[in-house]
Structures are given as structure tokens and as C-alpha cells.
Biopython code that builds the backbone (N, CA, C, O; Angstrom):
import numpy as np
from Bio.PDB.StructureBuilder import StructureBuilder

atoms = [
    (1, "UNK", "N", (115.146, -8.730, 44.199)),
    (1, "UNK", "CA", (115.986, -7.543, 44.089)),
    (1, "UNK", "C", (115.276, -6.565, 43.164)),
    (1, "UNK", "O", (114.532, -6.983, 42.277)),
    (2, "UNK", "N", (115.536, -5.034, 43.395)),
    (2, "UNK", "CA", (114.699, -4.311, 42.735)),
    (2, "UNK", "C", (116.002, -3.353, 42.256)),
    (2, "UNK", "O", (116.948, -3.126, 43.010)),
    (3, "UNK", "N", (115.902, -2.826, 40.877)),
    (3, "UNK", "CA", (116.956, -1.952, 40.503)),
    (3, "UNK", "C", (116.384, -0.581, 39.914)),
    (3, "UNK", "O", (115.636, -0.497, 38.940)),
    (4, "UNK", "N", (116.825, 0.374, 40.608)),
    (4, "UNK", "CA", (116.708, 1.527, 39.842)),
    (4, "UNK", "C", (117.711, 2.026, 39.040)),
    (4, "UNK", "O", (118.769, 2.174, 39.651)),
    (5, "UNK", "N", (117.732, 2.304, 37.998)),
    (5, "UNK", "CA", (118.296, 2.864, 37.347)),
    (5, "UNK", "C", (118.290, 4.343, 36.619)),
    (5, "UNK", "O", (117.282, 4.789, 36.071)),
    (6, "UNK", "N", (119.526, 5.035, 36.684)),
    (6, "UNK", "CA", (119.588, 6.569, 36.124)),
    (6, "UNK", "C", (120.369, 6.688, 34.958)),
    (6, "UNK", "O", (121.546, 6.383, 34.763)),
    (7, "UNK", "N", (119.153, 7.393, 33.896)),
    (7, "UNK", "CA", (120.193, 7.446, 32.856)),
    (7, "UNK", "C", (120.412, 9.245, 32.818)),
    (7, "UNK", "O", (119.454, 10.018, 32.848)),
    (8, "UNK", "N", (121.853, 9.686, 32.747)),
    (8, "UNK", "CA", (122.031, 11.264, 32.668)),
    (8, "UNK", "C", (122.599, 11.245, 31.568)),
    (8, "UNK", "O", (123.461, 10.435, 31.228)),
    (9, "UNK", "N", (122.075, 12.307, 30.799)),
    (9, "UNK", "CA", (122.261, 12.694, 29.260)),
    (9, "UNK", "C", (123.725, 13.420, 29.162)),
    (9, "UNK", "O", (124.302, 13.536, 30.243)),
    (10, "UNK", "N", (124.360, 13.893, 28.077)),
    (10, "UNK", "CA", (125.645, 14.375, 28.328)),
    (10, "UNK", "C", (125.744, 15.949, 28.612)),
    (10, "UNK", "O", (125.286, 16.840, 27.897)),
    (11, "UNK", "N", (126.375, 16.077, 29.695)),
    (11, "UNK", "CA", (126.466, 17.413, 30.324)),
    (11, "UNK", "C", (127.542, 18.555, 29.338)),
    (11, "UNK", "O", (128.540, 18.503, 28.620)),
    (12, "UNK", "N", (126.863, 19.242, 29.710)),
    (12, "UNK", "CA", (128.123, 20.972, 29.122)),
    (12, "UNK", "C", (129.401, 20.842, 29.563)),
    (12, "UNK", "O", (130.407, 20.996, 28.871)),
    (13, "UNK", "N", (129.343, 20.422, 31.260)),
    (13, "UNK", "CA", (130.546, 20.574, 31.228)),
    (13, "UNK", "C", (131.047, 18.915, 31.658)),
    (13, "UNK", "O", (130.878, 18.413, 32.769)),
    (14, "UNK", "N", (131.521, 18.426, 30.791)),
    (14, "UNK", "CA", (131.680, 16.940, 31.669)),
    (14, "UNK", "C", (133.052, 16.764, 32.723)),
    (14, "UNK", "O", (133.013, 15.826, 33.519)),
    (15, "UNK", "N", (133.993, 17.474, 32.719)),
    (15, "UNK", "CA", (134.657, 17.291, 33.898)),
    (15, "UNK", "C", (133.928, 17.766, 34.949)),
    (15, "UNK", "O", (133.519, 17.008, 35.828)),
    (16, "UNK", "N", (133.694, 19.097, 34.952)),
    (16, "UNK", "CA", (132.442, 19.236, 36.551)),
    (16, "UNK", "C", (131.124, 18.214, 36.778)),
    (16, "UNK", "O", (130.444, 18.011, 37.784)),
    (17, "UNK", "N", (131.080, 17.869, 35.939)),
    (17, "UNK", "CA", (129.994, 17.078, 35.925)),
    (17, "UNK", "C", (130.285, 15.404, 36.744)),
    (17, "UNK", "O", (129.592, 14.702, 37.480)),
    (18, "UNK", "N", (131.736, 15.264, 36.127)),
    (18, "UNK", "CA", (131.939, 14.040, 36.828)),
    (18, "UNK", "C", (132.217, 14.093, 38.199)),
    (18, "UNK", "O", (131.857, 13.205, 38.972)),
    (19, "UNK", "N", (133.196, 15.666, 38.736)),
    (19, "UNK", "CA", (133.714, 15.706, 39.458)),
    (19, "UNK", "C", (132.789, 15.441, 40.200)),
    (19, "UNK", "O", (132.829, 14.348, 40.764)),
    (20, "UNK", "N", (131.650, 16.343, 40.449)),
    (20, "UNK", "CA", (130.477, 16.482, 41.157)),
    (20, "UNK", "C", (129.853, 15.254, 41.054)),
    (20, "UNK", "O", (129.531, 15.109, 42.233)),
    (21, "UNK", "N", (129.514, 14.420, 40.574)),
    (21, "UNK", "CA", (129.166, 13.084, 40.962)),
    (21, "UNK", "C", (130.190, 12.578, 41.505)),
    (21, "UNK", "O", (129.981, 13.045, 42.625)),
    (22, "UNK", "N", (130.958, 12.107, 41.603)),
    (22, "UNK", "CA", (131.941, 11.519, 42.001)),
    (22, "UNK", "C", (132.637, 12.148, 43.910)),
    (22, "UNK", "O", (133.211, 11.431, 44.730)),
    (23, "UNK", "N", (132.352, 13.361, 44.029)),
    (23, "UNK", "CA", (132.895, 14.171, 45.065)),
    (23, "UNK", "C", (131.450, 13.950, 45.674)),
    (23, "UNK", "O", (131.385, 12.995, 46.448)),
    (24, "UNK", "N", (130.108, 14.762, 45.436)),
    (24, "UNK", "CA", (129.249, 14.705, 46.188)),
    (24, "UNK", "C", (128.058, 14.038, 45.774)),
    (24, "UNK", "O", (127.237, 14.082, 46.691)),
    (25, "UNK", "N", (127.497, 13.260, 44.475)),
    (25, "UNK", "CA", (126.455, 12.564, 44.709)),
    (25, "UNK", "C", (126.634, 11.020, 45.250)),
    (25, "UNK", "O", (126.077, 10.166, 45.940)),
    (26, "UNK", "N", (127.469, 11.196, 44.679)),
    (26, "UNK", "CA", (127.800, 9.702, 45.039)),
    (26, "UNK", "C", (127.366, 8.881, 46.508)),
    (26, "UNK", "O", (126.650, 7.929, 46.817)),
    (27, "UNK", "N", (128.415, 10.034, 47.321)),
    (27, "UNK", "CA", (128.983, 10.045, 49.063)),
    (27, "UNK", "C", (126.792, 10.000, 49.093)),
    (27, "UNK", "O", (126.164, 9.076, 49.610)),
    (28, "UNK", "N", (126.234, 11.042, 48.512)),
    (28, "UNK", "CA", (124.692, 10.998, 49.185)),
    (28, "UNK", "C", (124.254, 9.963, 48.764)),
    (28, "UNK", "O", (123.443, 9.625, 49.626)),
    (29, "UNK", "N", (124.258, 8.951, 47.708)),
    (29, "UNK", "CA", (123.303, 8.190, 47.579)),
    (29, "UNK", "C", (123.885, 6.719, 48.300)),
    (29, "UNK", "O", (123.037, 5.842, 48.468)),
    (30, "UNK", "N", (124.926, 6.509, 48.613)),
    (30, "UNK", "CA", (125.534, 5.558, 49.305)),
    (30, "UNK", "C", (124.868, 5.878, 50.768)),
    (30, "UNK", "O", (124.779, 4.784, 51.324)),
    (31, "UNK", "N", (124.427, 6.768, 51.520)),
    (31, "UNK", "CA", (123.838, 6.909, 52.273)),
    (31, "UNK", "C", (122.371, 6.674, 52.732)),
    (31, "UNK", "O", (121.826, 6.836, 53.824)),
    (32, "UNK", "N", (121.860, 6.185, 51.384)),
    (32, "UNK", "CA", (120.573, 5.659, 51.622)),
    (32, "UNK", "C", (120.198, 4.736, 52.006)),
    (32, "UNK", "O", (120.834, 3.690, 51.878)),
    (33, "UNK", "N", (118.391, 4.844, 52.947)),
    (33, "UNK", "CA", (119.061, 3.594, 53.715)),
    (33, "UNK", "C", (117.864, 2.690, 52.955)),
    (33, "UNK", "O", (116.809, 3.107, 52.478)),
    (34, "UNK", "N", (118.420, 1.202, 53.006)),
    (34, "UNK", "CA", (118.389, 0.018, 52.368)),
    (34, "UNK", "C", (119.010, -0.135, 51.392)),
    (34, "UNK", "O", (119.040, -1.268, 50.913)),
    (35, "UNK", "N", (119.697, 0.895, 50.774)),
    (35, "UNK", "CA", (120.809, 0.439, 49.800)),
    (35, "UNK", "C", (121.359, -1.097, 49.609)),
    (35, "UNK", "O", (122.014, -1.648, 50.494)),
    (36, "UNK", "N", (121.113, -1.568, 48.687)),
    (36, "UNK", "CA", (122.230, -2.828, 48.450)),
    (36, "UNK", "C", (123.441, -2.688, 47.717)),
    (36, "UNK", "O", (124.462, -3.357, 47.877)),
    (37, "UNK", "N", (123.235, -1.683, 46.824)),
    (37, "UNK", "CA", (124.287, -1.928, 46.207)),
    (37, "UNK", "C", (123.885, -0.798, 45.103)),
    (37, "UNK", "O", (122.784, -0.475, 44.657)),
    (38, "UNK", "N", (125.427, -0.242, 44.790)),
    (38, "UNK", "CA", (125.313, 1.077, 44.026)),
    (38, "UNK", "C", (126.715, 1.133, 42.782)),
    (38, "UNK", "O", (127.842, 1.272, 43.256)),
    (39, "UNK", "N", (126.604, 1.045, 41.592)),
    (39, "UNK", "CA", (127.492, 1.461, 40.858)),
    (39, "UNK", "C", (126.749, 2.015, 39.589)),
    (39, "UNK", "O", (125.569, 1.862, 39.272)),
    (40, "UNK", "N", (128.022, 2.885, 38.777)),
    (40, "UNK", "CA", (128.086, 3.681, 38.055)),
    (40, "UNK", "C", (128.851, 3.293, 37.481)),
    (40, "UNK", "O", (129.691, 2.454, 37.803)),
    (41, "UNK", "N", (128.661, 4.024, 36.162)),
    (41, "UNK", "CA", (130.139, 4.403, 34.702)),
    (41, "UNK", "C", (129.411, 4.815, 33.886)),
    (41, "UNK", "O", (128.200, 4.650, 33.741)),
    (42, "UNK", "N", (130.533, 5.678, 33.007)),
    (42, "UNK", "CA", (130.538, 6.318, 31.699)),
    (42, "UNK", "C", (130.238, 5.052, 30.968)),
    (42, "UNK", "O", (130.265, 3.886, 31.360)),
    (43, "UNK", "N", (129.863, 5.719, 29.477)),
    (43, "UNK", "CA", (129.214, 4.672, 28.735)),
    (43, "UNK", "C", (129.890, 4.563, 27.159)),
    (43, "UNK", "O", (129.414, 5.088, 26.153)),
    (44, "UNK", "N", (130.971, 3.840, 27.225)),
    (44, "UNK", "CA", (131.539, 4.263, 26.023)),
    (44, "UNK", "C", (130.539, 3.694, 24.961)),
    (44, "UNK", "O", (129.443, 3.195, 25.217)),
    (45, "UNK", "N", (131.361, 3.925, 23.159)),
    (45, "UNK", "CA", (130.461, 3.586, 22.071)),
    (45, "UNK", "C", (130.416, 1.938, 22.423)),
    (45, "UNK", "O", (131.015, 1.152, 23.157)),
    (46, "UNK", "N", (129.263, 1.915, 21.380)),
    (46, "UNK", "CA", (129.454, 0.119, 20.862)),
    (46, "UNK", "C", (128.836, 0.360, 19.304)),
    (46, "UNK", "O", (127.719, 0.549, 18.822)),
    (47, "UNK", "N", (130.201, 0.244, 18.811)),
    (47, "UNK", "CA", (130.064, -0.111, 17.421)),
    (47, "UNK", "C", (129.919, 1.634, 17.123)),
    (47, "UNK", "O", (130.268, 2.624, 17.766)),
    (48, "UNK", "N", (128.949, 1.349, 15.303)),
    (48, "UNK", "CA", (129.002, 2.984, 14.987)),
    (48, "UNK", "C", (128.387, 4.309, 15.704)),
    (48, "UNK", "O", (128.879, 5.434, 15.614)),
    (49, "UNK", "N", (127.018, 3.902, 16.556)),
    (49, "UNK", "CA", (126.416, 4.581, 16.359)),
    (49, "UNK", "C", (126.377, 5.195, 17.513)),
    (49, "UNK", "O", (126.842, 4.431, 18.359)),
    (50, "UNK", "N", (125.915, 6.629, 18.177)),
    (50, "UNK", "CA", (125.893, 7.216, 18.933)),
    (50, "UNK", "C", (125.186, 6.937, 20.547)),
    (50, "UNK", "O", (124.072, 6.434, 20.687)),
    (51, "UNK", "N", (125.984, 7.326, 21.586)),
    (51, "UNK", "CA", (125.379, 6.940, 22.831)),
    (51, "UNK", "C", (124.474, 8.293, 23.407)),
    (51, "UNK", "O", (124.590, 9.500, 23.620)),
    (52, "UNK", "N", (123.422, 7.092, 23.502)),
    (52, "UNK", "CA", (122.354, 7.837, 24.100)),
    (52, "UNK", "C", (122.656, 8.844, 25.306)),
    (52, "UNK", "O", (122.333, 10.029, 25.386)),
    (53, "UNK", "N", (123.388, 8.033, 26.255)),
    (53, "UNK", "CA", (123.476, 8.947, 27.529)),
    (53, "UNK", "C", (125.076, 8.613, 28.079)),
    (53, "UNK", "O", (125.705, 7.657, 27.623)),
    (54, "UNK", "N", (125.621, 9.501, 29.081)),
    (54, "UNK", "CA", (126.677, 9.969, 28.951)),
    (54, "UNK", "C", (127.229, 8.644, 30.531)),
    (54, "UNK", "O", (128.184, 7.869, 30.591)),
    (55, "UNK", "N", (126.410, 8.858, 31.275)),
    (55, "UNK", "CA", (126.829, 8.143, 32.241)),
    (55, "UNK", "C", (125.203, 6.975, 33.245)),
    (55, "UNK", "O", (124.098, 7.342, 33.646)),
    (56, "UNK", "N", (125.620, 6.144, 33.261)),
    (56, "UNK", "CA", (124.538, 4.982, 33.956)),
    (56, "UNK", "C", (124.705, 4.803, 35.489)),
    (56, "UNK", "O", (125.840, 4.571, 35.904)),
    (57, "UNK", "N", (123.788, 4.882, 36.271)),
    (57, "UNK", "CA", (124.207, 4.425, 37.822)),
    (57, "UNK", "C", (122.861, 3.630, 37.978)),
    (57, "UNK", "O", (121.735, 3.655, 37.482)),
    (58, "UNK", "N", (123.668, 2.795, 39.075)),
    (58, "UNK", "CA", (122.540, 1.109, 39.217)),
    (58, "UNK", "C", (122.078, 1.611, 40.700)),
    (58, "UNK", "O", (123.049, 2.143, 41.237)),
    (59, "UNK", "N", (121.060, 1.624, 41.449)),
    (59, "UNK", "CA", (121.014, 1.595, 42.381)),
    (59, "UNK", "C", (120.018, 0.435, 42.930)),
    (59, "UNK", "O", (118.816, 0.463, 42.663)),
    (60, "UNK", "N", (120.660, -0.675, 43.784)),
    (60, "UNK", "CA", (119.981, -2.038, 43.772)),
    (60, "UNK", "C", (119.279, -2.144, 45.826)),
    (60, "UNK", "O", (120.010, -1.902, 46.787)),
    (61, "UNK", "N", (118.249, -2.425, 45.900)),
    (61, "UNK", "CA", (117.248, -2.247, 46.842)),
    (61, "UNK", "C", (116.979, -3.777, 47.213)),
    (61, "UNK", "O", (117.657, -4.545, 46.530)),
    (62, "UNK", "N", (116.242, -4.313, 48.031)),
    (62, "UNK", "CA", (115.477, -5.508, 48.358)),
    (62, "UNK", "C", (114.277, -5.770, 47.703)),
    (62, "UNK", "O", (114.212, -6.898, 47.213)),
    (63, "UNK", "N", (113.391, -5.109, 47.567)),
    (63, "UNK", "CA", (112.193, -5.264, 46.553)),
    (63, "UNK", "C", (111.644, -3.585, 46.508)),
    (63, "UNK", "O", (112.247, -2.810, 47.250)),
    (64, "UNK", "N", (110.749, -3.148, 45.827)),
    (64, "UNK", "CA", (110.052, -1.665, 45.602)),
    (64, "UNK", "C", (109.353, -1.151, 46.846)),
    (64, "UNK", "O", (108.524, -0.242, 46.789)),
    (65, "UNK", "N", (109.640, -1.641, 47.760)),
    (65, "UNK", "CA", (108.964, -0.585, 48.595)),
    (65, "UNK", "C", (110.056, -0.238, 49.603)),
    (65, "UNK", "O", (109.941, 0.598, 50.499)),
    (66, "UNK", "N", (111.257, -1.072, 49.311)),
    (66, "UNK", "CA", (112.560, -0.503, 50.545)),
    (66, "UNK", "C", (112.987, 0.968, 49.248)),
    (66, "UNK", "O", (112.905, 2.189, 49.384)),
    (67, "UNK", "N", (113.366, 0.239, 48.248)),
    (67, "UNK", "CA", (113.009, 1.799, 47.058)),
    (67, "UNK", "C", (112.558, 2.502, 47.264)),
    (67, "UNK", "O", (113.090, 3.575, 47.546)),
    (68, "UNK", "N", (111.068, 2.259, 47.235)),
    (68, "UNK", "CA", (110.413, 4.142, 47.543)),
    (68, "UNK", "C", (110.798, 4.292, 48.933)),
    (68, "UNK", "O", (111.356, 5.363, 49.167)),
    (69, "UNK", "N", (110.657, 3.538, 49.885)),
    (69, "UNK", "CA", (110.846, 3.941, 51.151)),
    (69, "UNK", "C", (112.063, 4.912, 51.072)),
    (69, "UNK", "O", (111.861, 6.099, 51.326)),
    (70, "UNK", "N", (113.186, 4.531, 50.771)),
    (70, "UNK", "CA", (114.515, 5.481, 50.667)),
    (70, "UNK", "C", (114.392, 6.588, 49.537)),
    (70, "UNK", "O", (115.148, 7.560, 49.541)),
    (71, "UNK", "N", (113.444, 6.415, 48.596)),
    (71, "UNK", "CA", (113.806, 7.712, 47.696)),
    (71, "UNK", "C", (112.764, 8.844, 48.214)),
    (71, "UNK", "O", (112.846, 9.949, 47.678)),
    (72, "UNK", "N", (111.524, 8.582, 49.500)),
    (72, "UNK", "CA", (110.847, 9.270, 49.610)),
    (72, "UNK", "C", (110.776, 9.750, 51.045)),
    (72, "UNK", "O", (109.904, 10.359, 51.665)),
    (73, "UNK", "N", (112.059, 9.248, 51.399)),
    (73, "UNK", "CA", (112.996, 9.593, 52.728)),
    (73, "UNK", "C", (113.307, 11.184, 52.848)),
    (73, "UNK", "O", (113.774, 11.862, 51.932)),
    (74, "UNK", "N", (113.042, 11.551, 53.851)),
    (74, "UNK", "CA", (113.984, 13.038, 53.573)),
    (74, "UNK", "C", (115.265, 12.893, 53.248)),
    (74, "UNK", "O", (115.450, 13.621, 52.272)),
    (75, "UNK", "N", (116.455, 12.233, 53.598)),
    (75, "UNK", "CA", (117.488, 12.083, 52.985)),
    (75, "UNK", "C", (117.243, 11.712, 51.177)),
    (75, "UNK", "O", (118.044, 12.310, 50.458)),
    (76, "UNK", "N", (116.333, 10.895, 50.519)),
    (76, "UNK", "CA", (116.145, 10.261, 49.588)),
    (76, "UNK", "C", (115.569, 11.480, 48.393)),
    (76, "UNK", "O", (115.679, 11.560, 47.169)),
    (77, "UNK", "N", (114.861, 12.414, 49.532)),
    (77, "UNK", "CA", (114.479, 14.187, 48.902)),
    (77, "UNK", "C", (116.293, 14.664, 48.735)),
    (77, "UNK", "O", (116.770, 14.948, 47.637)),
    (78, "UNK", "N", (116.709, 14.670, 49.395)),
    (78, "UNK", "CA", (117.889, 15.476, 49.176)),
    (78, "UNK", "C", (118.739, 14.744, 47.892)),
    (78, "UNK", "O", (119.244, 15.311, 46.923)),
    (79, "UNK", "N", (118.731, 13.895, 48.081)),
    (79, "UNK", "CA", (119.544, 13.414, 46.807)),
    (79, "UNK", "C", (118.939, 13.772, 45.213)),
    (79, "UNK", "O", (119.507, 14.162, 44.193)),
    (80, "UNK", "N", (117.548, 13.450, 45.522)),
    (80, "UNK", "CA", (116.928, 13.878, 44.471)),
    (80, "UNK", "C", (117.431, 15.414, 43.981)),
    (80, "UNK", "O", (117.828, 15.841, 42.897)),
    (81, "UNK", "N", (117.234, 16.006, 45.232)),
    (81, "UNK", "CA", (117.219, 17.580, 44.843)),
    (81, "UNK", "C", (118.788, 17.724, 44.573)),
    (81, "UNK", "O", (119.029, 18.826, 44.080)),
    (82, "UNK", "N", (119.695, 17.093, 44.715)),
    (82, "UNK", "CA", (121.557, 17.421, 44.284)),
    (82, "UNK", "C", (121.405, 16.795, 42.954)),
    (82, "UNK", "O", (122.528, 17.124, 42.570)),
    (83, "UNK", "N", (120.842, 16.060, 41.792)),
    (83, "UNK", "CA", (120.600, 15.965, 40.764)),
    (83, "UNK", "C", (120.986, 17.012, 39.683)),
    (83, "UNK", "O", (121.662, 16.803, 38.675)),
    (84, "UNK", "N", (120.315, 18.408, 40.171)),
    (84, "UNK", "CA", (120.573, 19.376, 38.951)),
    (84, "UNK", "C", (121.488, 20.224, 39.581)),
    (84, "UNK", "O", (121.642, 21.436, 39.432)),
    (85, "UNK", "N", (122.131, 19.359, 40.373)),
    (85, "UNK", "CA", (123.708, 19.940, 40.884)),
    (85, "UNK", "C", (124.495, 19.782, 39.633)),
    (85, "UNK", "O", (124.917, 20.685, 38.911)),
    (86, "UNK", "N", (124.635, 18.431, 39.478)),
    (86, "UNK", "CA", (125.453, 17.827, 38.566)),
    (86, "UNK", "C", (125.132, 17.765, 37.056)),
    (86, "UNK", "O", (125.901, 17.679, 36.099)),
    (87, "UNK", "N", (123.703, 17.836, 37.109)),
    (87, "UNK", "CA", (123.147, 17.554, 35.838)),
    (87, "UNK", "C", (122.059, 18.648, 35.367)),
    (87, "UNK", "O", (120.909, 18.358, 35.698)),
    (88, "UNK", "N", (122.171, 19.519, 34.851)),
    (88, "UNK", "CA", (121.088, 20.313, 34.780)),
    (88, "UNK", "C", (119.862, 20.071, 33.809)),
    (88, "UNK", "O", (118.909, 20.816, 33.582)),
    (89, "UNK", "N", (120.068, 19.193, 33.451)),
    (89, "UNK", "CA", (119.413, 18.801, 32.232)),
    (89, "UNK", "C", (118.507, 17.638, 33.211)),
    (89, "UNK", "O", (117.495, 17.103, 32.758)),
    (90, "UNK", "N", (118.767, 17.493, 33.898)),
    (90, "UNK", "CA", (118.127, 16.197, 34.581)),
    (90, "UNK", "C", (118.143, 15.081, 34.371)),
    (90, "UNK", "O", (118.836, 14.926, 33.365)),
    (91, "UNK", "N", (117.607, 13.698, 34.896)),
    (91, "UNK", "CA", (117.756, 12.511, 34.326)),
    (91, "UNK", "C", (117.163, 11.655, 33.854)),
    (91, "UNK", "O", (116.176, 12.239, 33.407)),
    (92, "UNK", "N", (117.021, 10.264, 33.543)),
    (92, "UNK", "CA", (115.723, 9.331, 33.018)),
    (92, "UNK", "C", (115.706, 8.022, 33.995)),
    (92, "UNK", "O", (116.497, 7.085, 33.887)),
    (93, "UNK", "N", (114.725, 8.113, 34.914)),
    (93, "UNK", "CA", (114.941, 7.160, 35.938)),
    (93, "UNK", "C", (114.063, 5.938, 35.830)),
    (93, "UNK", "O", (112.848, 5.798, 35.690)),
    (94, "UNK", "N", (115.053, 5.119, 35.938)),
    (94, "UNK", "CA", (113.928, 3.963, 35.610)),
    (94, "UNK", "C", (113.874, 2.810, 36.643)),
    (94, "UNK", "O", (114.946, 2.809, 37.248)),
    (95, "UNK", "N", (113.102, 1.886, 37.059)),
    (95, "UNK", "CA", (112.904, 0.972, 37.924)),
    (95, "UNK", "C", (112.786, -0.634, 37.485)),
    (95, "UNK", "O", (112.587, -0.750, 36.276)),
    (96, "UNK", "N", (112.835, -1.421, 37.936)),
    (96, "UNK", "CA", (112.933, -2.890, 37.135)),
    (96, "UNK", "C", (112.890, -3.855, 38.789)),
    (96, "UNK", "O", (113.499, -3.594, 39.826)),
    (97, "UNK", "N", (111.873, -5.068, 38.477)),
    (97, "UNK", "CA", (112.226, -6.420, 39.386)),
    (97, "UNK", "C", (113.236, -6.553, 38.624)),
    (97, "UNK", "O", (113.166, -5.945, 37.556)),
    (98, "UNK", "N", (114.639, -7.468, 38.931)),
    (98, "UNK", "CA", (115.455, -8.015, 38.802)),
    (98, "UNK", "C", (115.120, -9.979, 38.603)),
    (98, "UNK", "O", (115.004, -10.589, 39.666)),
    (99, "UNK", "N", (115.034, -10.538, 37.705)),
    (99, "UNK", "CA", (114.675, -12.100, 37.788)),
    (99, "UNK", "C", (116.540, -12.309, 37.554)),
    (99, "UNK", "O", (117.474, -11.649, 37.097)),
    (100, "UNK", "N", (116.320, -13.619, 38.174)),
    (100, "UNK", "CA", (118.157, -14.333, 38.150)),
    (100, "UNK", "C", (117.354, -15.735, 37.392)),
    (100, "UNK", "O", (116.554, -16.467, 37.975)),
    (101, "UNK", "N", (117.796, -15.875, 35.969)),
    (101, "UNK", "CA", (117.462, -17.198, 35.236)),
    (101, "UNK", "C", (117.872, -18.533, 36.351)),
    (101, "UNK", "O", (118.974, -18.489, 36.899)),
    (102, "UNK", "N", (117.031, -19.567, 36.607)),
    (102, "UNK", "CA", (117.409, -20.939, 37.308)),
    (102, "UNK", "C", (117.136, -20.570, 38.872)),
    (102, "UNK", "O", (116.851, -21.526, 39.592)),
    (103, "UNK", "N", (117.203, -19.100, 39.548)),
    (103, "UNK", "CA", (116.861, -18.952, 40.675)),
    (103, "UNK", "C", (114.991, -19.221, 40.508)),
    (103, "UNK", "O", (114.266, -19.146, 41.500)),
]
sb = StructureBuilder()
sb.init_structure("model")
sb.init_model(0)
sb.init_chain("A")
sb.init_seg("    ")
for serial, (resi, resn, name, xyz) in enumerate(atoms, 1):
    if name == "N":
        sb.init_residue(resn, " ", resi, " ")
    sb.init_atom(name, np.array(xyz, "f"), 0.0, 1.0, " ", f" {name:<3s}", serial, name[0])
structure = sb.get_structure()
């Protein structure tokens, strides 16, 4: 399993911000194809100190090349490009193999 992950920093406006993820990025990235599996959330505190970023989304693939295959999809362009729909600030995207301990 391969996971990408998005970290988006905290927006100006965070109700449009959610709305708009929630109304239209969402619906696009669920549309990608090889998707396995897709969730999100806000990121509350832990403990004193301040959160880095405002909201996390998982996006989980078969291994890195069904990944790039879908993010370098023309559909996989479009999602990219609805990003500074929601977020103008842009995001911090990161990628990871997934190991399952005992598998």
C-alpha cells in the first residue's frame, strides 16, 4: 500500500475553506482512478503546543506507480489544479510505502 498524504496549512477563511473541500475537492479526488481509499480531518491540539496544519487528507493507492499514474492523469492534473481553490496558500504533499508490523 502506498499513502499520500496532504498537509494544508490554516486558511483565511476556514469556513470556505472547508466548505470547498468538502463540496468540491473531495467529490474530485474520490474520482481518481486506483484510489483505495481516501480520508480527511481537521486536526485538533494535542497537549500545549500549536498545530502545524489545519487539516490532513490520506490518500491510499496499491503501490507508487498506480499513484503517479492517477496524479499524472489528466483528471489527477485537475485536482491538482482545484488545490488553490480551497487553499491558496497551497499544500505539503507527502508520499510513504505503508509496512503493516507481522504482515
Amino acid at each position: 500500500m502506498h499513502r499520500m498524504i496532504v498537509l494544508y496549512p490554516f486558511p483565511e477563511d476556514p469556513a470556505a475553506f472547508l466548505a470547498h473541500y468538502q463540496d468540491t475537492h473531495a467529490s474530485l479526488v474520490l474520482q481518481l482512478q486506483g484510489l483505495r481509499d481516501f480520508r480527511y480531518g481537521k486536526t485538533p491540539p494535542l497537549g500545549a503546543g500549536e498545530r502545524p496544519y489545519d487539516l490532513i487528507a490520506h490518500l491510499d493507492f496499491d503501490d507508487e506507480a498506480s499513484m503517479m499514474a492517477a496524479m499524472t492523469s489528466e483528471h489527477g492534473q485537475c485536482v491538482a489544479a482545484d488545490v488553490p481553490n480551497s487553499s491558496p496558500g497551497g499544500a505539503t504533499i507527502l508520499h510513504q510505502h505503508l509496512t503493516v508490523p507481522g504482515r
